[in-house]
Backbone as CSV, one residue per row, in Angstrom:
resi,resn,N_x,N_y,N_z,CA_x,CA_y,CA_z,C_x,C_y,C_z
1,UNK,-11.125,-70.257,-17.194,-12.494,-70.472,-17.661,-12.910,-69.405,-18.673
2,UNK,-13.842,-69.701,-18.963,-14.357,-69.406,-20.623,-15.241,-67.377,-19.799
3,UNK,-15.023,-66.453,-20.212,-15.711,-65.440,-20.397,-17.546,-65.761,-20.250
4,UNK,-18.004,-65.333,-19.502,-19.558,-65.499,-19.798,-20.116,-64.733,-20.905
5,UNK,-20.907,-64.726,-21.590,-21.410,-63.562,-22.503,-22.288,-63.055,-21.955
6,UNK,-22.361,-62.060,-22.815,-23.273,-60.338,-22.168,-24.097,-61.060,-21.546
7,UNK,-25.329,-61.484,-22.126,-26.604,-62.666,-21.351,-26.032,-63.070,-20.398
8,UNK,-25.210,-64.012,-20.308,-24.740,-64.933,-19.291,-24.758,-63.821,-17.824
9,UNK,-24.036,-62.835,-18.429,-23.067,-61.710,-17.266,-24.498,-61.189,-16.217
10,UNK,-25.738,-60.847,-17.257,-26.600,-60.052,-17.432,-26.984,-61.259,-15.803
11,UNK,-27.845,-62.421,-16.793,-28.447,-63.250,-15.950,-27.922,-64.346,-14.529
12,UNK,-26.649,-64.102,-14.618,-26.349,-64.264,-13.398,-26.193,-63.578,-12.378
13,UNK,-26.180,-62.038,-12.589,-26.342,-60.663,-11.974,-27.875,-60.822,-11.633
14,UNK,-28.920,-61.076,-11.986,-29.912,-61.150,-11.652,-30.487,-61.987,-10.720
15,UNK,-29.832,-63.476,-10.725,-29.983,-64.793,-9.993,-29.496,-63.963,-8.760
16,UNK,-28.087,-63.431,-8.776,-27.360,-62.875,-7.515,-28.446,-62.044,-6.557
17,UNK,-28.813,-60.851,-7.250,-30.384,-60.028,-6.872,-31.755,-60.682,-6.224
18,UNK,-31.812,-61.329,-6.969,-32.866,-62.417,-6.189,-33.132,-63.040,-5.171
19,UNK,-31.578,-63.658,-4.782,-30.932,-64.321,-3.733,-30.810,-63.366,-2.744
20,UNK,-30.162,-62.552,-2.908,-29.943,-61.910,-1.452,-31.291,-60.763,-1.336
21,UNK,-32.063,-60.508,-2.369,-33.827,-60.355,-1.577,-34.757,-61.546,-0.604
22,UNK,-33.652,-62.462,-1.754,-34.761,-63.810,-0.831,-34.253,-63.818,0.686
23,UNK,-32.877,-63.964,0.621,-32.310,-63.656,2.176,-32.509,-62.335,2.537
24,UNK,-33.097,-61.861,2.376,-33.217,-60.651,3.139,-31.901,-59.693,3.249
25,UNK,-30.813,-59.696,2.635,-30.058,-58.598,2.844,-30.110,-57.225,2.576
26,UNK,-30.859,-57.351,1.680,-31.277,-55.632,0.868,-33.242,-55.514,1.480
27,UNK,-33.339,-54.179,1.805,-35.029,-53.943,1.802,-35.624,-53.874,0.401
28,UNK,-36.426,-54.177,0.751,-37.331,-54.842,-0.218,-37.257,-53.534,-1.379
29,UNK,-37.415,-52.511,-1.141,-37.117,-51.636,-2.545,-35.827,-51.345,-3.121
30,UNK,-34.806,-51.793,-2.043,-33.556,-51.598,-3.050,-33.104,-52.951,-4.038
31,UNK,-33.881,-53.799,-3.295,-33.174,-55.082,-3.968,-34.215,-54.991,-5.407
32,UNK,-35.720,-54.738,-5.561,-36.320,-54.337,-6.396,-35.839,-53.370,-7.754
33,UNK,-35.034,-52.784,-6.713,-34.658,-51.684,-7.995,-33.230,-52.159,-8.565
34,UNK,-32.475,-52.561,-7.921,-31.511,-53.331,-8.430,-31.479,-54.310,-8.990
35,UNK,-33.032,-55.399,-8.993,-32.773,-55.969,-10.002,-33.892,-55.571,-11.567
36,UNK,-34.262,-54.018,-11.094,-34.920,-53.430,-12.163,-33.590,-52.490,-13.209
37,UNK,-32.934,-52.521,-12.060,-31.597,-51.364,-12.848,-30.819,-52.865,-14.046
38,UNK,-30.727,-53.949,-13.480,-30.102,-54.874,-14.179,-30.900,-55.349,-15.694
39,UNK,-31.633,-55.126,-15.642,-33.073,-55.278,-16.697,-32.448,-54.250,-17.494
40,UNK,-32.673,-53.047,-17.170,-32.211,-51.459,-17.789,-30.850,-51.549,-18.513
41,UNK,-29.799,-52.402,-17.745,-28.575,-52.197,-18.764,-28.297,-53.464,-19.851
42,UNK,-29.706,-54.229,-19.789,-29.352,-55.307,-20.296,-29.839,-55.619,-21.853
43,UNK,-29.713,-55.351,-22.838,-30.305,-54.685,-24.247,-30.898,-55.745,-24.507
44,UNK,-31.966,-55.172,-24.920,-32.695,-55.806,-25.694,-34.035,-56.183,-24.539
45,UNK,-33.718,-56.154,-23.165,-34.294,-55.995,-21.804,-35.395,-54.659,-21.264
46,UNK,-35.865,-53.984,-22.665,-36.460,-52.681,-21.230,-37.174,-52.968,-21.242
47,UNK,-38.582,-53.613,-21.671,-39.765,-53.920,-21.409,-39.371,-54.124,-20.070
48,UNK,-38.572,-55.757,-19.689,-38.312,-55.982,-18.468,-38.215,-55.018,-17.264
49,UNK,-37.462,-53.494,-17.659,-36.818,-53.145,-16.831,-38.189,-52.137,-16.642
50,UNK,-38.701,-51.525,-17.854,-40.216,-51.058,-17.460,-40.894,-51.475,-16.392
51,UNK,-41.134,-52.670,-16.598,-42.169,-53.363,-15.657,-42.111,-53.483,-14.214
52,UNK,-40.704,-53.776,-14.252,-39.935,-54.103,-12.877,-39.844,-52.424,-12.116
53,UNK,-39.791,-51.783,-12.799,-39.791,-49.998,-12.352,-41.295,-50.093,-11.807
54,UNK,-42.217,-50.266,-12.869,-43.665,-49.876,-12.404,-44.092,-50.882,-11.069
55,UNK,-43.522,-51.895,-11.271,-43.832,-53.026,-9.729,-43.455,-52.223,-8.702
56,UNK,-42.465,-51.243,-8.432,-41.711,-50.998,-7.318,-42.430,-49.583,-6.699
57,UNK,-42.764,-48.863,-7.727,-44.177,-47.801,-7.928,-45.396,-48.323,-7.046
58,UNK,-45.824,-49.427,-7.819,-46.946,-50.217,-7.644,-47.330,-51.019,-6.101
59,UNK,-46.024,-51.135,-5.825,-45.784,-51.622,-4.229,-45.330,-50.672,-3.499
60,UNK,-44.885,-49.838,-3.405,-44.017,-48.896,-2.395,-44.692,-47.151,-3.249
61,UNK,-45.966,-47.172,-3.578,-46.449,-46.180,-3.952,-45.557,-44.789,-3.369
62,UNK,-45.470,-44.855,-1.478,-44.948,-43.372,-0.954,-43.683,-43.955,-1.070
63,UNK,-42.621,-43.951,-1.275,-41.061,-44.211,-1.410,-40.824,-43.418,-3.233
64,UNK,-40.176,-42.681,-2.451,-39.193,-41.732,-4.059,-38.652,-42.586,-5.246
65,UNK,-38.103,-43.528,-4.132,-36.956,-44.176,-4.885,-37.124,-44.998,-6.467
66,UNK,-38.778,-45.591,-6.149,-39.148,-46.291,-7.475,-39.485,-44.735,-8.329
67,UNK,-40.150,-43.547,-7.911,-40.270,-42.873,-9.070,-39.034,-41.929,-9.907
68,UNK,-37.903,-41.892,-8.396,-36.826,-41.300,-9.046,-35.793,-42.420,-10.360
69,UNK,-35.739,-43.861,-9.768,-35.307,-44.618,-10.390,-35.909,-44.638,-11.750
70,UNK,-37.256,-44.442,-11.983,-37.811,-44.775,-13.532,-37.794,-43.348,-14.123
71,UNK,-38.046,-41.884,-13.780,-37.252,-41.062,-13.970,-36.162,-40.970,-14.987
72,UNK,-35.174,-41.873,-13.839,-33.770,-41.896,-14.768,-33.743,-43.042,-15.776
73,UNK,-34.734,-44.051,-16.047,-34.870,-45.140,-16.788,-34.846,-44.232,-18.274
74,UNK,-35.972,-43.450,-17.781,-36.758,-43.001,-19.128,-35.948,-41.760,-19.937
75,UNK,-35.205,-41.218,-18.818,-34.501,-40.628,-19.799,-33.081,-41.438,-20.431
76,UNK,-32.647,-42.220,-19.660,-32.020,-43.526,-20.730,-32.611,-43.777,-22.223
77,UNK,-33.281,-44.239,-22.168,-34.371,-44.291,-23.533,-34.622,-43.408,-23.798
78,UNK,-34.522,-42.140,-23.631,-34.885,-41.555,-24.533,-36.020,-40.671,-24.284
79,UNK,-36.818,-40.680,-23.145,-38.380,-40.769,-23.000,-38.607,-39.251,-22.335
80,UNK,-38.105,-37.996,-22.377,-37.638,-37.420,-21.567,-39.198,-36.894,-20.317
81,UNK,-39.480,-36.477,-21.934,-41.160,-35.935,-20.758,-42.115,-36.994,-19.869
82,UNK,-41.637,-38.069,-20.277,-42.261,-39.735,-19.226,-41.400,-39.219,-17.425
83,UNK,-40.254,-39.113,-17.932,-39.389,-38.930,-16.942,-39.275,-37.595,-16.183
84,UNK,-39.755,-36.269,-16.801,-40.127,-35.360,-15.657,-41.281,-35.717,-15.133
85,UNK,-42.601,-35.909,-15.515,-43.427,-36.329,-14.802,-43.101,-37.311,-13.215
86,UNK,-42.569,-38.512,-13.754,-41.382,-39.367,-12.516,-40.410,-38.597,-11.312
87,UNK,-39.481,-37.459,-12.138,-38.913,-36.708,-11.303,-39.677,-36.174,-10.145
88,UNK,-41.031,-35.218,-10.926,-42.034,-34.470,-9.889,-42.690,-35.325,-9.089
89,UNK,-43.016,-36.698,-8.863,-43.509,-36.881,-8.189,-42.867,-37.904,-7.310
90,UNK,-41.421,-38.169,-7.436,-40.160,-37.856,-6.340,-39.800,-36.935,-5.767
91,UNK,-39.969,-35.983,-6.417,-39.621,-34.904,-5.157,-40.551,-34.612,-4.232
92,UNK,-42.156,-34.670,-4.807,-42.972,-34.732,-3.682,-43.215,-35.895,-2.777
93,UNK,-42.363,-36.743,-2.803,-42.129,-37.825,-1.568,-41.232,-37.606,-1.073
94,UNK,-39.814,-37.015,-1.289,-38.494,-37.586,-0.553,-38.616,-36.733,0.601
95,UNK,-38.039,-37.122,1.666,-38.003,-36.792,2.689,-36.467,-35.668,2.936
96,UNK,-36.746,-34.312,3.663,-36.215,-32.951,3.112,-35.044,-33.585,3.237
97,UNK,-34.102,-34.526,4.557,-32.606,-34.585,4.432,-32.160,-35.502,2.911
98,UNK,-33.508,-35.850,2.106,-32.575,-36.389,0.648,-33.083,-35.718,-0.237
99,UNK,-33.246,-34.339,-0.282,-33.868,-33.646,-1.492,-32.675,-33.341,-2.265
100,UNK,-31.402,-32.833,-1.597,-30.269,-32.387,-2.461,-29.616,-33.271,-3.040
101,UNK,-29.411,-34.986,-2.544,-29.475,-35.858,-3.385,-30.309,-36.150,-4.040
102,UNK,-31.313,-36.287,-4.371,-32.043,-36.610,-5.271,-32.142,-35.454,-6.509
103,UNK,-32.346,-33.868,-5.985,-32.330,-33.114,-7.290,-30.542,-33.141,-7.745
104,UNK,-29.318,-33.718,-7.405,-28.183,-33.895,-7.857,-28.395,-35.271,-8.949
105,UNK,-29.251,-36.182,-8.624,-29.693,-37.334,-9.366,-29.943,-36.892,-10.654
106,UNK,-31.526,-36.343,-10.231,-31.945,-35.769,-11.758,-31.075,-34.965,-12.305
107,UNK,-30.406,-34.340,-11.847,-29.769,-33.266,-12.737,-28.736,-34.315,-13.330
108,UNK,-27.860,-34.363,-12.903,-27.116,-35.919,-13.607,-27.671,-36.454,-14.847
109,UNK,-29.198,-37.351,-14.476,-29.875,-37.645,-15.960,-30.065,-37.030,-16.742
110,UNK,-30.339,-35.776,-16.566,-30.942,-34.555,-17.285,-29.496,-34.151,-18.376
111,UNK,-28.481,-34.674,-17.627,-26.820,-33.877,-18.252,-26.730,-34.873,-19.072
112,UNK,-26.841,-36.377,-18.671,-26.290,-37.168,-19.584,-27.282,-37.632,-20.706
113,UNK,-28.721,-37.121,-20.196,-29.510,-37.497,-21.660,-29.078,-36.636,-22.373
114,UNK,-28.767,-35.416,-22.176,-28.336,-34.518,-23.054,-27.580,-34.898,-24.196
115,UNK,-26.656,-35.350,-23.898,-25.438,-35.684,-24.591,-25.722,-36.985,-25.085
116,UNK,-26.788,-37.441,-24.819,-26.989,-39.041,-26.169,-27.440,-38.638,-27.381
């Protein structure tokens, strides 16, 4: 069979995301962010992946995970000072046994925005 193209690859990765939120296999913020991370690698997609970041914010206000995730969005793009703001106010949610993962996160983004 025929290769899907980028789109194709993109949007059936997303259908997949959907589905198993709808079934319930993932909690409700990981499956959120996974199908906000799929938005993020998908060009021409960040508005999408914006939005889908700020929904997960917007719903799960105390959870790290949506502000560490857009964090690392923004320094993808480029955005760096959008994204410390994001960092700081992940760290003032995460709970102490995931602080050393999470500041290993940022630091990560922080290395590889570097180098774009």
């Amino acid at each position: 069979p025929e290769l899907l193209d980028e789109d194709g690859r993109y949007g059936l990765s997303l259908e997949y995301v959907k589905k198993f939120r709808e079934n319930g296999r993932v909690d409700d913020v990981d499956g959120a962010l996974l199908e906000a991370r799929v938005y993020s690698g998908w060009k021409g997609h960040s508005k999408e992946a914006e939005a889908a970041y700020q929904d997960v914010i917007e719903t799960h206000g105390d959870d790290f995970r949506g502000y560490l995730a857009k964090g690392v969005f923004y320094r993808e793009i480029g955005k760096p000072d959008a994204a410390e703001g994001m960092f700081r106010q992940a760290k003032a949610l995460v709970p102490g046994e995931m602080r050393e993962v999470v500041n290993a996160v940022i630091a990560q983004a922080k290395a590889q925005g570097a180098l774009q």
